[in-house]
C-alpha positions in Angstrom: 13.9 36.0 40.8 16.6 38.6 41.4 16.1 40.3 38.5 12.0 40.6 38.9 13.2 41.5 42.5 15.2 44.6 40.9 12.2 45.3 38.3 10.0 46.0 40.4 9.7 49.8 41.3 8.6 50.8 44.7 5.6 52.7 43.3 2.3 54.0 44.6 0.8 52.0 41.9 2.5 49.0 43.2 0.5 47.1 45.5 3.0 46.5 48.8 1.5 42.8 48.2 3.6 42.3 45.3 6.8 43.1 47.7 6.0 41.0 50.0 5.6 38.2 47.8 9.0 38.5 46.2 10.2 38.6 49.5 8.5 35.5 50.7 9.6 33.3 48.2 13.1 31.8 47.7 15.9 33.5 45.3 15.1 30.0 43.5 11.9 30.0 42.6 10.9 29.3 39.2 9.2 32.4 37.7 6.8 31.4 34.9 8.0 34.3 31.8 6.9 34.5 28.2 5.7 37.0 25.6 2.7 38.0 24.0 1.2 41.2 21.8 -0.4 44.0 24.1 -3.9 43.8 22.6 -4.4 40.3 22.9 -2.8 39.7 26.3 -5.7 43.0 27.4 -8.2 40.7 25.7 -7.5 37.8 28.0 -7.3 39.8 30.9 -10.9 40.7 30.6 -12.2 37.8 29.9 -10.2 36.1 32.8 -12.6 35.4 35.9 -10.5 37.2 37.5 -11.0 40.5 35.7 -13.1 41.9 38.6 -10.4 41.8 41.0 -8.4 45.2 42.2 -5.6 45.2 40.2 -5.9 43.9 36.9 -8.0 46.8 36.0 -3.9 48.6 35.9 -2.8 45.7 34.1 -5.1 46.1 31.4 -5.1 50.3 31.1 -1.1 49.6 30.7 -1.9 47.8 27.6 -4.7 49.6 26.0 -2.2 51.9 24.4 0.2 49.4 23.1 -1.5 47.9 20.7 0.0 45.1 19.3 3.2 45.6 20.5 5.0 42.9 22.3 5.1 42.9 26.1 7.1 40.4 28.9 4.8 38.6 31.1 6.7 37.6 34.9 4.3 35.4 36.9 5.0 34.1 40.4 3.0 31.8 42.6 2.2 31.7 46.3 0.1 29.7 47.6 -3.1 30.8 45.7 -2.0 34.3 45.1 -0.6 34.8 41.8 1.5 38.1 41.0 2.0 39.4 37.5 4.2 42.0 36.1 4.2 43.5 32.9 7.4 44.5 31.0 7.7 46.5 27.6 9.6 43.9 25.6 11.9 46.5 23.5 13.4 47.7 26.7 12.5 45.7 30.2 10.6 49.4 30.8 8.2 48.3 33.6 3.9 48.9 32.7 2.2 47.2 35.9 1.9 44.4 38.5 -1.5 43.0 40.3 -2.1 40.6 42.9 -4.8 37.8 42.3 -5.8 36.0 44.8 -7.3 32.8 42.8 -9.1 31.0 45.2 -11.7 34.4 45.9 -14.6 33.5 43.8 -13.3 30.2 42.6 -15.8 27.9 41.3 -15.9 24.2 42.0 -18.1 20.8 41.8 -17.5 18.2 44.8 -16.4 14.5 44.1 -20.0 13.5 44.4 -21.1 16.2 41.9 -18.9 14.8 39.4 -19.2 11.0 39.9 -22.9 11.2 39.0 -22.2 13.4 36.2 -19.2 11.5 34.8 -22.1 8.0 35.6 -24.0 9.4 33.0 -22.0 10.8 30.3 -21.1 8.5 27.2 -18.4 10.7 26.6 -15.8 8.3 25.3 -12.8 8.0 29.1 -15.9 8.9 31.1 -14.9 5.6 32.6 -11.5 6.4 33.3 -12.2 9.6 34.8 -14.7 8.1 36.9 -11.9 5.7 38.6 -9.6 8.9 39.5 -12.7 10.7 40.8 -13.4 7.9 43.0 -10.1 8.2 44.9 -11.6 10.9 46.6 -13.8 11.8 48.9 -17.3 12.8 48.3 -17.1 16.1 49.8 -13.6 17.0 48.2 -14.2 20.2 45.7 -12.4 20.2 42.1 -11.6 24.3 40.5 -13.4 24.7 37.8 -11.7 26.6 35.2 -13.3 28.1 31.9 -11.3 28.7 28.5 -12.4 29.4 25.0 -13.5 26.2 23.6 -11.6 26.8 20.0 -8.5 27.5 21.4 -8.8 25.1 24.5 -9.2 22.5 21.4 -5.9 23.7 19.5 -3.4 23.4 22.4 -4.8 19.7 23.4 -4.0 18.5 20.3 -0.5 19.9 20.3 0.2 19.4 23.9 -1.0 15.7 23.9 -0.1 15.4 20.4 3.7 16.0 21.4 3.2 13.8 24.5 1.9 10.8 23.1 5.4 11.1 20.6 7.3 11.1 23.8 5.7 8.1 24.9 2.4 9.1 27.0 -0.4 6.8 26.8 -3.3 9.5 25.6 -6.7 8.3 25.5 -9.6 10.2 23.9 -7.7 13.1 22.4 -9.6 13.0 19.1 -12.8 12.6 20.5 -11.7 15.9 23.4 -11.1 18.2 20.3 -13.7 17.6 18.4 -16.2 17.9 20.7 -14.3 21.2 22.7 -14.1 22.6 18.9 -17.6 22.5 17.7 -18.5 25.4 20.1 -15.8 27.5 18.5 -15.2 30.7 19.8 -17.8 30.1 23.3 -15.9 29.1 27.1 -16.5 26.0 28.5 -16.0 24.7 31.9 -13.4 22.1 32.7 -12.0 20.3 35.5 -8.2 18.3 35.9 -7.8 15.0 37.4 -4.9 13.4 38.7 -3.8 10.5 39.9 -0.9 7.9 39.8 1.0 8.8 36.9 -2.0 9.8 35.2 -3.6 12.8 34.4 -7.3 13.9 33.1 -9.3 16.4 31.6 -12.9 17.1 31.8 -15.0 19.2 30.0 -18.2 20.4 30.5 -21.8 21.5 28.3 -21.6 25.0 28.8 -24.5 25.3 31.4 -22.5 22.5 33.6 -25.0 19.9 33.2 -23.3 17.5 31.5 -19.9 16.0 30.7 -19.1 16.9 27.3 -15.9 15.2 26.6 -12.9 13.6 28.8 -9.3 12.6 27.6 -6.3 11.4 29.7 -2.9 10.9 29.5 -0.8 8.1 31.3 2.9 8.3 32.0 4.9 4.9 30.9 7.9 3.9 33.3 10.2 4.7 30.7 8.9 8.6 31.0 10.2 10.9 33.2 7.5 13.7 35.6 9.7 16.2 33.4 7.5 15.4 30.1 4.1 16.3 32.1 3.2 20.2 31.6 
């Protein structure tokens, strides 16, 4: 957090947002940081449902003329505004920062919603996500997130793949990816779950009429809350 503090510039192009996050949150605070090529980083900016907001429109412009040149990503949370700052990766050079506020435009499906859907599906852990959906109340809302369906697929298997080695109970993985896959390159919707040591995912038809597919994963006693991601 210091060093983001120092980073970032006090620019016109800056929103005075950003500032006042940094300065809201503690010295301590874990700041989510990783790499990834220009190009494809500006692809998944506009494709984000977020890509409308004021703000990313700088993100992605700094970008554009980078090609596939790697860039530092710096992402810090408040509350449901998330603030991201760009770095050129050869030399900590600063590109751009936005403010997102996630919860403008969010979509969601209520308890009830989901309990008839997740009622009908024969997805295989329908069942199971049915018993963590009933924990809450009918009018509760669940974020809806969408993600390419191909890639979505790939990380499943790894992430659960990795936590089932470490001792997870996963249920359903095989079935997740290979129904998430078969739409290849299209988003699909999905929702998370959780509940006592356990945690779900849902996912969708792409017109949201259906459950598609569902798999879980169940912490042992043995495991430790640092294994979840």
């Amino acid at each position: 957090m210091p060093l983001l503090c120092l980073t970032l510039p006090r620019h016109p192009d800056v929103p005075d947002r950003a500032h006042e996050i940094l300065a809201a949150v503690p010295l301590d605070a874990e700041v989510l940081a990783y790499d990834a090529p220009a190009a494809a980083l500006a692809r998944a900016l506009r494709r984000s449902r977020s890509a409308g907001q004021p703000g990313y429109g700088a993100l992605v412009a700094s970008l554009d003329a980078l090609g596939d040149e790697p860039v530092l990503v710096r992402q810090v949370d408040l509350g449901d505004e998330l603030l991201t700052v760009l770095l050129r990766a050869s030399d900590g050079t600063f590109l751009s920062a936005a403010v997102v506020d996630r919860a403008a435009g969010v979509e969601t499906i209520s308890a009830a919603e989901l309990t008839v859907l997740l009622g009908a599906s024969a997805a295989p852990g329908a069942d199971r996500a049915l018993e963590l959906v009933r924990l809450l109340a009918p009018d509760d809302r669940i974020r809806l997130f969408e993600q390419g369906a191909r890639s979505t697929a790939r990380t499943f298997a790894t992430k659960y793949g990795l936590a089932a080695e470490r001792g997870f109970t996963v249920h359903d993985l095989g079935s997740f990816v290979d129904a998430v896959s078969a739409f290849g390159a299209v988003d699909l919707p999905f929702c998370a779950l959780d509940g006592p040591g356990v945690v779900a995912t849902v996912a969708f038809t792409p017109d949201r009429t259906a459950v598609l597919a569902t798999t879980s994963a169940r912490r042992t006693a043995d495991v430790s809350d640092e294994g979840r991601t």
